[in-house]
N, CA, C and O of each residue as an XYZ file, in Angstrom:
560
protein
N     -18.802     -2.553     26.640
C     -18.193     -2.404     27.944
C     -18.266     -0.925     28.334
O     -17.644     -0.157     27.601
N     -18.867     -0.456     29.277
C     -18.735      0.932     29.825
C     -17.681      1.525     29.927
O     -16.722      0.887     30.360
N     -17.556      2.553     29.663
C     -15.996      3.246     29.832
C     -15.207      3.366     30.653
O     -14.006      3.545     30.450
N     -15.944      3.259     32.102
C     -15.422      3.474     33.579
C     -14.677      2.138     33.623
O     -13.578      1.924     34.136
N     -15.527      1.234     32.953
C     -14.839      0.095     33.754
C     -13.676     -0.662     31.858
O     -13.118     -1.759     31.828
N     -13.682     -0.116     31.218
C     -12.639     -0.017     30.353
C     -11.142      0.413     30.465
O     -10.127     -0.196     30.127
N     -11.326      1.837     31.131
C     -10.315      2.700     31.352
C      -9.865      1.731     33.064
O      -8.785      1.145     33.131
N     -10.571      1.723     33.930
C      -9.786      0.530     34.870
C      -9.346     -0.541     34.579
O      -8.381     -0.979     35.205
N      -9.944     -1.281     33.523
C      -8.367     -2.799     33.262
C      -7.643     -2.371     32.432
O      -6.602     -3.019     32.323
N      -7.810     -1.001     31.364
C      -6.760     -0.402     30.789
C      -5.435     -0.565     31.808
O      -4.408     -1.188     31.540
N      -5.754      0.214     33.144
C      -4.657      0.535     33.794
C      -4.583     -0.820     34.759
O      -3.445     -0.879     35.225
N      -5.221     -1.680     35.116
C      -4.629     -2.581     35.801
C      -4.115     -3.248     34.837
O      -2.953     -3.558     35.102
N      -4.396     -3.539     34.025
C      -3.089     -4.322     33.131
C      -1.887     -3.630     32.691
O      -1.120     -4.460     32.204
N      -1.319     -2.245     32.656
C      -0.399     -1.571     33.032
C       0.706     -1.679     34.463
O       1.904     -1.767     34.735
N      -0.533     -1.610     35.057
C       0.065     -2.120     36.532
C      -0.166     -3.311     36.803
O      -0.562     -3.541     37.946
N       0.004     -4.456     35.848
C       0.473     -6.080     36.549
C      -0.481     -6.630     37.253
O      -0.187     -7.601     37.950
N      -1.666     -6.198     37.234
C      -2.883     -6.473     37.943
C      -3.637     -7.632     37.442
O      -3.955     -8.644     38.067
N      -3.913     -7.273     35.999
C      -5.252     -8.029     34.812
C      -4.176     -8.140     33.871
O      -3.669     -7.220     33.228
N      -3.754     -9.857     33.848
C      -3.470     -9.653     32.032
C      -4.456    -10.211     30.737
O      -5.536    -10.798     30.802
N      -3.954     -9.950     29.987
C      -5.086     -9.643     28.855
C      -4.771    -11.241     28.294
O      -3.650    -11.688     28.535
N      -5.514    -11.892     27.728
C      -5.295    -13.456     27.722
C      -5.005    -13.244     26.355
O      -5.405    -12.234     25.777
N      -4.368    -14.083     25.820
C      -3.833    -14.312     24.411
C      -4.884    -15.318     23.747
O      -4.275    -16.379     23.891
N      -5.992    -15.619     23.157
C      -6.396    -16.456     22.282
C      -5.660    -17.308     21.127
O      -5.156    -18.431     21.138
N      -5.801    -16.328     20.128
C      -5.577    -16.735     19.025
C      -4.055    -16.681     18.602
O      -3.552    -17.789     18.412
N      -3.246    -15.600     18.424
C      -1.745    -15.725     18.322
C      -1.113    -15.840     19.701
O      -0.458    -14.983     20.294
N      -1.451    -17.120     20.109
C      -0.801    -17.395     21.587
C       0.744    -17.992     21.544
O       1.305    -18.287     22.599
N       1.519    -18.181     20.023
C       2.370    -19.346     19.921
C       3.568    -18.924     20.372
O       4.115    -18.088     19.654
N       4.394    -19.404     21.793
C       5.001    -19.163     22.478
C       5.033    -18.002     23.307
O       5.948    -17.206     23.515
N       3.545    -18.066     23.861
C       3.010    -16.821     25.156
C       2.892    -17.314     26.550
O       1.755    -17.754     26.721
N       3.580    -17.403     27.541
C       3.803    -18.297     28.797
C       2.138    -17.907     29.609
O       1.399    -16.923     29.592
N       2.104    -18.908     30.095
C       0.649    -19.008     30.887
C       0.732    -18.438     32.302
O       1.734    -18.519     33.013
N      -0.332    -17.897     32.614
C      -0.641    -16.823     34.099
C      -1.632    -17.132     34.360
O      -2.621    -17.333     33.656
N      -1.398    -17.238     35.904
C      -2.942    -17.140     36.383
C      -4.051    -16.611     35.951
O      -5.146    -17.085     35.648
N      -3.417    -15.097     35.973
C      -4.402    -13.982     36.191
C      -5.094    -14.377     34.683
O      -6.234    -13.946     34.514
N      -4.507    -15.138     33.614
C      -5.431    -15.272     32.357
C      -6.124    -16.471     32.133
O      -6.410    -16.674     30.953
N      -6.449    -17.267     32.896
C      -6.973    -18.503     33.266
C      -8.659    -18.265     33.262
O      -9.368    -19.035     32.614
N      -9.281    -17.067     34.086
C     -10.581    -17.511     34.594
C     -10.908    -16.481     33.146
O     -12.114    -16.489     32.899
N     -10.221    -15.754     32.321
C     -11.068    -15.037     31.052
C     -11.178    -15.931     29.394
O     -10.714    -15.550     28.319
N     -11.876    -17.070     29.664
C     -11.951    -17.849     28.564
C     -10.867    -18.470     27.930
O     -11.107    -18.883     26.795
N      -9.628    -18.661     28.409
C      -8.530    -18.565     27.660
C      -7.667    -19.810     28.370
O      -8.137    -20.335     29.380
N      -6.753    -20.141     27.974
C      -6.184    -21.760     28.579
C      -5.224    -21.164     29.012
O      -4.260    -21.903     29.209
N      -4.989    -19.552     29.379
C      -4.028    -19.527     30.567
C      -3.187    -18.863     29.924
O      -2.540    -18.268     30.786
N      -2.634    -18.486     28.506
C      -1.700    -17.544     28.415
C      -2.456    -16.002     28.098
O      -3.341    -15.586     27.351
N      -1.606    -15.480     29.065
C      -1.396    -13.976     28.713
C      -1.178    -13.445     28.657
O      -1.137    -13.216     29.865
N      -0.580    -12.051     27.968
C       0.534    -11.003     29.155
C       0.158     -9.679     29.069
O      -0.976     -9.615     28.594
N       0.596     -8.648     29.311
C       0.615     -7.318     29.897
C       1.529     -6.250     28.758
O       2.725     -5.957     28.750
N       0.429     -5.852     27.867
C       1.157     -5.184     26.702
C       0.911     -3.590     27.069
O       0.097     -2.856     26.508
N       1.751     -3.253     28.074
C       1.810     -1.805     28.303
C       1.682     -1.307     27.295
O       0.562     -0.929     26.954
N       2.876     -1.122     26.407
C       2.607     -0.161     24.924
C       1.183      0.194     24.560
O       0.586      1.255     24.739
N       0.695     -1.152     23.903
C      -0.354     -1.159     23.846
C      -1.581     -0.582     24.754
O      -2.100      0.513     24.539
N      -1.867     -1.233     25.519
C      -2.545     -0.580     26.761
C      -3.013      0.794     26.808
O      -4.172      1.191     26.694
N      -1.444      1.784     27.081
C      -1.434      3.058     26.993
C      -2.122      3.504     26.275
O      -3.176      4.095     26.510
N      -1.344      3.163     24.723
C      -2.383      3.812     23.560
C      -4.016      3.966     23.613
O      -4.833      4.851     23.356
N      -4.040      2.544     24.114
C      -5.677      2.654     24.064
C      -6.305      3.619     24.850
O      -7.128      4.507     24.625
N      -5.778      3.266     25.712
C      -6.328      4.110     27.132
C      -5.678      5.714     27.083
O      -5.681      6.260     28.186
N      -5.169      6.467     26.040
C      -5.256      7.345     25.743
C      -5.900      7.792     25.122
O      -6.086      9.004     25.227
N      -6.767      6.808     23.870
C      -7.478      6.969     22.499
C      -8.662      7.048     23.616
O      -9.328      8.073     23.475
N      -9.091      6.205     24.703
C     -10.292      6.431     25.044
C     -10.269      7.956     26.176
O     -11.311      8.602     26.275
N      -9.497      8.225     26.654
C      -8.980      9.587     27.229
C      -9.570     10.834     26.311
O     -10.328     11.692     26.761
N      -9.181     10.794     25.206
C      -9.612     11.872     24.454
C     -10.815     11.820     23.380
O     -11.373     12.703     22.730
N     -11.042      9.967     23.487
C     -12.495     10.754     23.420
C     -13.641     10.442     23.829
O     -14.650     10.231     23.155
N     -13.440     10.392     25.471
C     -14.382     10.904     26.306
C     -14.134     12.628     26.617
O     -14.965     13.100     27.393
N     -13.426     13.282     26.262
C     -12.891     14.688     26.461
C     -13.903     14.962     25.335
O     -14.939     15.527     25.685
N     -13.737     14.598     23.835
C     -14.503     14.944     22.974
C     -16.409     14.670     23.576
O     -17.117     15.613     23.929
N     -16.839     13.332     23.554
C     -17.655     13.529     24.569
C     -18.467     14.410     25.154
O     -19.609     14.753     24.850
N     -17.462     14.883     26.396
C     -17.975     15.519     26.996
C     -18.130     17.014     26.715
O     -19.054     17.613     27.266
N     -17.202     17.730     25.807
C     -17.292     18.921     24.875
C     -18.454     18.974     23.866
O     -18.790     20.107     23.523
N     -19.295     17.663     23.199
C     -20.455     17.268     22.368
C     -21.626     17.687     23.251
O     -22.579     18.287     22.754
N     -21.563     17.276     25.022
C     -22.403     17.393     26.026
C     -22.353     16.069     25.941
O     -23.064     15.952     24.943
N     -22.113     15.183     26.169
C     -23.047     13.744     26.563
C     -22.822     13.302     27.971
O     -21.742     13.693     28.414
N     -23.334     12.799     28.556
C     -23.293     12.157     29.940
C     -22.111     11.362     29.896
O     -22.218     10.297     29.286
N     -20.894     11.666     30.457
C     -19.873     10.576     30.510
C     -19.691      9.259     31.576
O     -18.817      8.426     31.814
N     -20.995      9.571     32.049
C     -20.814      8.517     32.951
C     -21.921      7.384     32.270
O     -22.421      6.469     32.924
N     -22.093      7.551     31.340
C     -23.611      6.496     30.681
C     -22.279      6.280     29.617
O     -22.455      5.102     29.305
N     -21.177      6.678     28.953
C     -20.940      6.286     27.687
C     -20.308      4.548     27.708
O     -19.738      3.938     28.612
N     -20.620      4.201     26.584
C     -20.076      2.783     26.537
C     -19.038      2.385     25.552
O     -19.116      3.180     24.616
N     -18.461      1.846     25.422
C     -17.767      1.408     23.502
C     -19.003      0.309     22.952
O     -19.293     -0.841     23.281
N     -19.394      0.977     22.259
C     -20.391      0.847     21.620
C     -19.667     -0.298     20.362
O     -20.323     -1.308     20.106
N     -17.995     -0.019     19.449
C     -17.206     -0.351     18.050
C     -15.854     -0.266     18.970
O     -15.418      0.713     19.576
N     -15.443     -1.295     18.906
C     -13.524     -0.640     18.735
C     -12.967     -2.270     17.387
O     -13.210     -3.474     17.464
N     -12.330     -1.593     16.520
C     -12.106     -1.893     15.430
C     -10.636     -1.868     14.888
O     -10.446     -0.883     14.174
N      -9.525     -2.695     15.034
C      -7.985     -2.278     14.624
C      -7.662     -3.513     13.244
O      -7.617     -4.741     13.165
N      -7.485     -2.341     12.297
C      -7.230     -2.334     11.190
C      -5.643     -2.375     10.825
O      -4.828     -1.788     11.537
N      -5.294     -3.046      9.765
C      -3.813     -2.835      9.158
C      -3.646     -1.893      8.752
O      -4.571     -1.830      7.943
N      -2.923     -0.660      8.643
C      -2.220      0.227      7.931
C      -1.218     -0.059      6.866
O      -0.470     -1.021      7.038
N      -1.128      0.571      5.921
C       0.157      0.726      4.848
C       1.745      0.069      5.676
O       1.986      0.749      6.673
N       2.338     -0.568      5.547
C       3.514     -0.710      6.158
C       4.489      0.168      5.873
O       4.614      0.638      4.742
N       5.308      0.486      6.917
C       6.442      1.093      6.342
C       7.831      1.254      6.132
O       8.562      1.522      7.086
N       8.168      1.151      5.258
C       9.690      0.564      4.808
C      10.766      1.117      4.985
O      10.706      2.261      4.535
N      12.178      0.783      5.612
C      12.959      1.336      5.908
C      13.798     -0.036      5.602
O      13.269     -1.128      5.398
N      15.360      0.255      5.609
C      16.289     -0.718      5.521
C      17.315     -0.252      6.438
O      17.577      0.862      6.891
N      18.069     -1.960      6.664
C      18.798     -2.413      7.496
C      19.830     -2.987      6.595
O      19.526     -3.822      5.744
N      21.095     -2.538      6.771
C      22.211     -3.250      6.347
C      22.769     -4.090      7.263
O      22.672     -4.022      8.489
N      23.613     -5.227      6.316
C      23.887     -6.493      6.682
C      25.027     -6.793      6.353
O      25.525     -5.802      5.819
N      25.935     -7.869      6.383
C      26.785     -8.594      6.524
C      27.161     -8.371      4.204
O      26.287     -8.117      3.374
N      28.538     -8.576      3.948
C      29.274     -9.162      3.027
C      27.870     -7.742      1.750
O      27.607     -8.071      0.593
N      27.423     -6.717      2.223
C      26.642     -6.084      1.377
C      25.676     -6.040      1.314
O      25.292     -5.003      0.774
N      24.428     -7.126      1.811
C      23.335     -7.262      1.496
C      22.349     -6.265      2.596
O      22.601     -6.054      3.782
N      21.335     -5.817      1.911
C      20.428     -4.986      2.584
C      18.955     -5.882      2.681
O      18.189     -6.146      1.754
N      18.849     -6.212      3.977
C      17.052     -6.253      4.566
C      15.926     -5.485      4.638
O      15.972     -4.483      5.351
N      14.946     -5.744      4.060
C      13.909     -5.075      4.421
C      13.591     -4.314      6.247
O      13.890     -5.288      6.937
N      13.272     -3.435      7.023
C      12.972     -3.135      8.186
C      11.528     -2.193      7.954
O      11.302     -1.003      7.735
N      10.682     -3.459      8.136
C       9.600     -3.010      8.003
C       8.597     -2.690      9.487
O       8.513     -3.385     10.499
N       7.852     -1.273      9.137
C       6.867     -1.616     10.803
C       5.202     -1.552     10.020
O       4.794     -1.250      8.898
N       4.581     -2.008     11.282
C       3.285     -2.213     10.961
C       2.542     -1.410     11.953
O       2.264     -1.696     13.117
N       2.264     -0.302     11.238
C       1.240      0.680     11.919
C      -0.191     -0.115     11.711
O      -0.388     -1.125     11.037
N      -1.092      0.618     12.465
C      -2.435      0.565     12.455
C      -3.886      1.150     12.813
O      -4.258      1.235     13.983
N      -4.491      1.451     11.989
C      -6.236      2.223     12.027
C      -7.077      1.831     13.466
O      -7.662      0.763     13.643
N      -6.999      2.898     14.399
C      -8.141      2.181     15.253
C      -9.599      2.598     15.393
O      -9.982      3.565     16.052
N     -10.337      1.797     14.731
C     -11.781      2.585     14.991
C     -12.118      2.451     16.161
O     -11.857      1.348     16.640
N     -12.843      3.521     17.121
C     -13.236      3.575     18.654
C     -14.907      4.529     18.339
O     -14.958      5.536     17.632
N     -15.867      4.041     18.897
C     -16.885      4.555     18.964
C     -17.626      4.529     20.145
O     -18.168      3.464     20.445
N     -17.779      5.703     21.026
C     -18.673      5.599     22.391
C     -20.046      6.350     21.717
O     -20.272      7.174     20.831
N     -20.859      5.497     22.755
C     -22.594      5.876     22.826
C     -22.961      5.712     23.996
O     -22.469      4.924     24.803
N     -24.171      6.711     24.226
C     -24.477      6.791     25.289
C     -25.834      5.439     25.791
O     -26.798      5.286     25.040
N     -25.728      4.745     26.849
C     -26.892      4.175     26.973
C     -28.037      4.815     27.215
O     -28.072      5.653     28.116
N     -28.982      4.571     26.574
C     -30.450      4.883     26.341
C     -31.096      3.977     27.179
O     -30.872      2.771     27.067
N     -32.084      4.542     28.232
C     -33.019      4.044     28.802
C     -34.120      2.861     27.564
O     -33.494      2.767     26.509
N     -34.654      2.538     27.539
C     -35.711      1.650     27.064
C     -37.433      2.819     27.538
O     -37.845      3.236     28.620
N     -37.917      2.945     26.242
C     -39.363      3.533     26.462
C     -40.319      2.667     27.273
O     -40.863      1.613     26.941
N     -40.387      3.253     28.249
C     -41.677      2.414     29.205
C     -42.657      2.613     27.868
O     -42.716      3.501     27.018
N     -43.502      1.203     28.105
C     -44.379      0.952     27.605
C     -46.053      1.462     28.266
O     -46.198      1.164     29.451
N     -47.030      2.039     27.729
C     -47.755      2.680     28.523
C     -48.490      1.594     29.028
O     -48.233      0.488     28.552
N     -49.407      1.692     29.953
C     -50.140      0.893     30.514
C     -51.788      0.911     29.283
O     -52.323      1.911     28.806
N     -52.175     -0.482     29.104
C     -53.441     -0.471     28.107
C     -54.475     -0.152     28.998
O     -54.654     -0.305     30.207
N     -55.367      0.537     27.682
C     -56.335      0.660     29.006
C     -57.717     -0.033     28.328
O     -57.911      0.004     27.113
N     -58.468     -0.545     29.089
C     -59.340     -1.548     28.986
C     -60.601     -0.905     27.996
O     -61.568     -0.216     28.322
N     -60.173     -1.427     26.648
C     -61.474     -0.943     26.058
C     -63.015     -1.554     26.347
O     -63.268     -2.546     27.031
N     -63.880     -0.781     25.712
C     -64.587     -1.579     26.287
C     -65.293     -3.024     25.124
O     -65.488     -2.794     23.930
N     -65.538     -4.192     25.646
C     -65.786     -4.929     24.802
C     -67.323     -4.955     24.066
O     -68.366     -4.665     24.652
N     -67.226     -5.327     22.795
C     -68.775     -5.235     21.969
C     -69.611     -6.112     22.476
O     -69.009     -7.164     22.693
N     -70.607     -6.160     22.735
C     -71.725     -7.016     23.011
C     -72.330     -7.658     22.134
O     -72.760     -6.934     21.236
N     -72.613     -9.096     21.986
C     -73.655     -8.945     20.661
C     -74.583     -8.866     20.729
O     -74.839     -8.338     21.812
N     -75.860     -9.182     19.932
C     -77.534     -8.645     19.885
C     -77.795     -9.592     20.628
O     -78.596     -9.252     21.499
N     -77.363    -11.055     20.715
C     -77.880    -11.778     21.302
C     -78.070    -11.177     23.243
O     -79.079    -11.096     23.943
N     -76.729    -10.892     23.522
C     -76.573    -10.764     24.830
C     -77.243     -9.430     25.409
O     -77.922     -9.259     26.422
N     -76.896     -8.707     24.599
C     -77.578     -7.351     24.272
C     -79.681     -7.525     25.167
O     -80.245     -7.126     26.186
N     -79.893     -8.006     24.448
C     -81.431     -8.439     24.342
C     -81.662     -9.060     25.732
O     -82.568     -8.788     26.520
N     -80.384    -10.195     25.914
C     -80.929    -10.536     27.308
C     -81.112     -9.906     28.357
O     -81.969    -10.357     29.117
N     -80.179     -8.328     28.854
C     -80.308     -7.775     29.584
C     -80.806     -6.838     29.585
O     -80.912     -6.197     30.631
């Protein structure tokens, strides 16, 4: 997906515009229009948090980018990749003594832009010339 047009449903789905359709962990995600015509049976919603992040991660590095020199208007996401992180543990006290786990779940995001590359024109052949044989040779 090109970046230009990445960083715009970044922010229309911020702003209530595009929501992002739920596939796979859809179980108890209420259904929307707006997630109907993107492959999806209609649930979706609008994970600002989320969103942001991304659309900050791609913020800085098209900044990087463009500090490398590359054309920022050719770059694409080429990889984006979100990984589990280590969890991390904290506790919550409870009722009559007992202590709960309060765990969060960070996570690794791989993001990779590339620039699109034209395709090498292919040269035009040029007409060798063809062998004759002795036979034809002789006739003329």
């Amino acid at each position: 997906m090109p970046l230009v047009k990445a960083k715009r449903y970044l922010e229309d789905v911020m702003a209530h515009k595009q929501a992002i359709p739920f596939r796979r962990f859809c179980g108890g995600v209420g259904r929307t229009a707006q997630a109907k015509n993107r492959h999806s049976n209609g649930q979706g919603r609008w994970p600002a948090k989320s969103a942001k992040f991304i659309l900050d991660l791609l913020k800085n590095a098209e900044s990087n980018a463009e500090v490398k020199g590359l054309d920022v208007d050719a770059l694409y996401i080429s990889h984006i990749q979100v990984n589990q992180a280590q969890k991390q543990r904290r506790r919550t006290y409870r009722a009559h003594g007992r202590i709960n786990p309060y765990m969060s779940s960070p996570c690794h995001i791989e993001l990779t832009l590339s620039e699109k590359e034209e395709p090498v024109k292919k040269e035009p052949e040029t007409q060798l010339a063809t062998s004759k044989s002795k036979k034809s040779q002789a006739s003329s």
